[in-house]
C-alpha positions as CSV (number, residue, x, y, z in Angstrom):
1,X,107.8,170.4,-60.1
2,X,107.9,167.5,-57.7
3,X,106.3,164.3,-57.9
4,X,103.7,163.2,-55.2
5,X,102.3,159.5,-54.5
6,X,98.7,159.9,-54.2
7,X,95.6,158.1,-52.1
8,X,96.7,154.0,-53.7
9,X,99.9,154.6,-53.9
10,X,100.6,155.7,-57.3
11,X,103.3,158.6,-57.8
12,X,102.1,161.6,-59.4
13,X,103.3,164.8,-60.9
14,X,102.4,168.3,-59.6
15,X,99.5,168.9,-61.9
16,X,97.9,165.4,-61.0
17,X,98.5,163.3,-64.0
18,X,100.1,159.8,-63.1
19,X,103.7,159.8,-63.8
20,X,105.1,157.1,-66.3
21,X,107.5,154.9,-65.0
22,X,110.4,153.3,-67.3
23,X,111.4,150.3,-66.9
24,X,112.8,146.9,-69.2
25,X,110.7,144.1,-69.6
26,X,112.6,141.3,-68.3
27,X,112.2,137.7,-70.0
28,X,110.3,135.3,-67.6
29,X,110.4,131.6,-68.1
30,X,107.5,130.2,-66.0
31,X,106.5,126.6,-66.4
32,X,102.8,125.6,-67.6
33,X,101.8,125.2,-63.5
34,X,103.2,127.5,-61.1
35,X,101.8,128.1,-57.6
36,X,101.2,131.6,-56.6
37,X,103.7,131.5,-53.9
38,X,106.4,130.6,-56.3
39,X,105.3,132.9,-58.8
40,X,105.9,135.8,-56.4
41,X,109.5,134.4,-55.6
42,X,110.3,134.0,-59.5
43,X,108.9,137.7,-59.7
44,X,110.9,139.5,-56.6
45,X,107.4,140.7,-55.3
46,X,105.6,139.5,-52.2
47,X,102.9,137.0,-52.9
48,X,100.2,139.9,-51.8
49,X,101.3,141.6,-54.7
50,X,100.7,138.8,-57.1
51,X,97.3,138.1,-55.5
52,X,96.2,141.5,-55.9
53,X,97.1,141.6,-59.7
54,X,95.3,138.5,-60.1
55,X,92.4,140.4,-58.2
56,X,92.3,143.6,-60.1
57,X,92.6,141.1,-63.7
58,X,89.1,139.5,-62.5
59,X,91.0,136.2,-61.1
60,X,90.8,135.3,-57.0
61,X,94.0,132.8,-56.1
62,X,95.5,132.0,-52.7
63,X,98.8,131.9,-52.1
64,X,98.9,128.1,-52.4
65,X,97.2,127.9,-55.2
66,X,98.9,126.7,-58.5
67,X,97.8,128.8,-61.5
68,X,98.3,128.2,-65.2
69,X,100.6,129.7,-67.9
70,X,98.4,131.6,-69.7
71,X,96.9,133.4,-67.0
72,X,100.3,134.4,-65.3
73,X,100.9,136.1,-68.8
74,X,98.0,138.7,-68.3
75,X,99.5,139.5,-64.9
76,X,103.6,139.6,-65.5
77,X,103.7,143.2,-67.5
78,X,102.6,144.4,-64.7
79,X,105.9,143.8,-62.7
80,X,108.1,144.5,-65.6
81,X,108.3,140.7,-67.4
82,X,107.3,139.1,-69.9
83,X,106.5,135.4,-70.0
84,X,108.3,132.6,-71.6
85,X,107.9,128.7,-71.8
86,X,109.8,126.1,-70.3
């Protein structure tokens, strides 16, 4: 069975259902401000792709825009870390 990616982007398998994919959570040691832009670059992701995790967890930031720790944590599983303290 082969896997497809479907209408956002997500890869699925032949019968439809969303395919799992593994990966490590990686430790992440982000200060108590970061900006957005920064963020991204600590992540390996484009700051689009921060903004519109920030987006889809009810939260609207610009790229220059310095968020706080506790909010980064909602968003970092989603690129496989998890958030420490400096």
């Amino acid at each position: 069975m082969t896997n497809k990616i479907d209408d956002r982007g997500r890869q699925v398998g032949g019968d439809g259902a969303e395919v799992e994919e593994e990966y490590e959570i990686e430790p992440l040691e982000v200060p108590a401000a970061i900006s957005v832009h920064d963020l991204a670059e600590l992540m390996m992701t484009t700051p689009v792709e921060v903004i519109k995790e920030f987006m889809r967890n009810g939260h609207m930031f610009a790229i220059n825009d310095v968020v706080e720790h506790d909010i980064v944590t909602k968003i970092a599983p989603a690129f496989g870390f998890e958030v420490l303290s400096l």
